[in-house]
N, C-alpha and C positions, 0 to 999 in steps of 0.2 A: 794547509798552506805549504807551495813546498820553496824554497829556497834555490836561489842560481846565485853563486860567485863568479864577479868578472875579471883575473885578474890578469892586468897589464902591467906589471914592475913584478918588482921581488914578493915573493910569498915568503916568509921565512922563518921559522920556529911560531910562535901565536898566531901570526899572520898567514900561514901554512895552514895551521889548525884551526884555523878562524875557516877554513875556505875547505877543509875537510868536513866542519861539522854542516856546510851547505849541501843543498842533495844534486845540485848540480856544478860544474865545477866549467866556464870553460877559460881556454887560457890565450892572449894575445902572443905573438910568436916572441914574444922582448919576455916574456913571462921565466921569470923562475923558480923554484919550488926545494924546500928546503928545512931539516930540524937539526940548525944547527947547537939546542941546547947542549947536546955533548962534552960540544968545545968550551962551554963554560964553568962544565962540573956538575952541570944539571940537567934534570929529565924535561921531555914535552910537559908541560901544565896545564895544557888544555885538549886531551885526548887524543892525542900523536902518538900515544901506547896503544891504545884503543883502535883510533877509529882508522889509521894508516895500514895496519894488518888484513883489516877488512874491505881496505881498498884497493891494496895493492898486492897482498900475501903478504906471509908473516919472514920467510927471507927476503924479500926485497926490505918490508919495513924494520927491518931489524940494522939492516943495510946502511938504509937510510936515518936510523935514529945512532945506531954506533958511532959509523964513519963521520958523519955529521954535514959529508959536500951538498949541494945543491946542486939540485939537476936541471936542463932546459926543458920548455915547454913540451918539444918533439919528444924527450925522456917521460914526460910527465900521463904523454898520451898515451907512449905505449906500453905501461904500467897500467891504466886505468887510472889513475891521478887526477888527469884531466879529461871532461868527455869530448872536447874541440879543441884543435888550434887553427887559430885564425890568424890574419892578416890584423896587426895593429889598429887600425884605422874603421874595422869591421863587427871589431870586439862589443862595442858597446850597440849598433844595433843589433847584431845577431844578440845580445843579452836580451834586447827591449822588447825583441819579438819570439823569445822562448817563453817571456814574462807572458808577455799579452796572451799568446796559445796557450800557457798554464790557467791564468786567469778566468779562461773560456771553458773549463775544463770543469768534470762535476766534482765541486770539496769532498761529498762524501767516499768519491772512489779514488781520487789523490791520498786522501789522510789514510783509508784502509789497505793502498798499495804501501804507503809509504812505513804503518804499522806490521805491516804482515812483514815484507822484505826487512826488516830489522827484527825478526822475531830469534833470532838465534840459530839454532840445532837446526839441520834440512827437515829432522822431522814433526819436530813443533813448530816449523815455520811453516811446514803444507798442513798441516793442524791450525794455526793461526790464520793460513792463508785461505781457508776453508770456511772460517766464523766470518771473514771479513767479506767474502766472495756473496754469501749470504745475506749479510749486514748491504752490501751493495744494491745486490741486484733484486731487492726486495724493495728499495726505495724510489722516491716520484722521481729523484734524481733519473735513473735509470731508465725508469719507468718515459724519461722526458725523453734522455738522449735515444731511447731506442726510435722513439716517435720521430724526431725530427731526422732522424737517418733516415728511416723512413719518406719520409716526408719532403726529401732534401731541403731542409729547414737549419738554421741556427737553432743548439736548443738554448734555452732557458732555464738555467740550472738555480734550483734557491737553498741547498744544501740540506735536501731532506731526502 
């Protein structure tokens, strides 16, 4: 399954992190983005150490966890923070129809994209991305969607 955050107000230290640990991110232009645990004498606690370096680099997130400001949505995208900014009002379809098109999508090669691109090192992730690439294209899932491209068909995907 993979995960879309939509957010329209403040993201802000958990709520920030809440919308990092999503694999997709996109942000309304009122959107802002932010860990300001710092200013309380405390770290992220929910992967703001972690998973903010691997989203945006490790100077910007170090940046962003020291200094503790909040950035705008336009800042957000062009870090990689956010994958969209949208128009307020556009935010929540554009979510409902990145859902729907994931939806539509084969589980088994979402879950093995989504495992390989988190596998770490460049070179134990083309190693990971290798076993999954495998594990893919070996399946009826695959096996479907190449048919119905073929075919110019909807496939029918049943996650196998």
């Amino acid at each position: 399954v993979a995960t879309i955050a939509a957010v329209n107000g403040p993201a802000l230290g958990g709520g920030c992190e809440l919308a990092m640990a999503c694999d997709l991110r996109l942000a309304a232009e009122s959107a802002t983005f932010g860990q300001p645990e710092i200013n309380l004498g405390i770290i992220p606690g929910f992967g703001g150490t972690q998973r903010l370096p691997r989203i945006v680099g490790q100077a910007r997130a170090l940046e962003l966890n020291l200094i503790g400001d909040p950035i705008d949505a336009g800042e957000a995208y062009a870090l990689g923070l956010a994958n969209r900014v949208l128009a307020d009002h556009e935010l929540l379809d554009t979510a409902l129809a990145w859902a729907r098109k994931l939806a539509g999508q084969a589980p088994l090669a979402i879950e093995q994209i989504k495992r390989v691109s988190a596998a770490g090192e460049l070179e134990a992730g083309i190693e990971a991305e290798k076993r999954g690439f495998a594990t893919v294209f070996g399946s009826k899932d695959a096996s479907e969607g190449i048919s119905a491209f073929l075919r110019k068909r909807t496939p029918r995907f049943e996650g196998r």
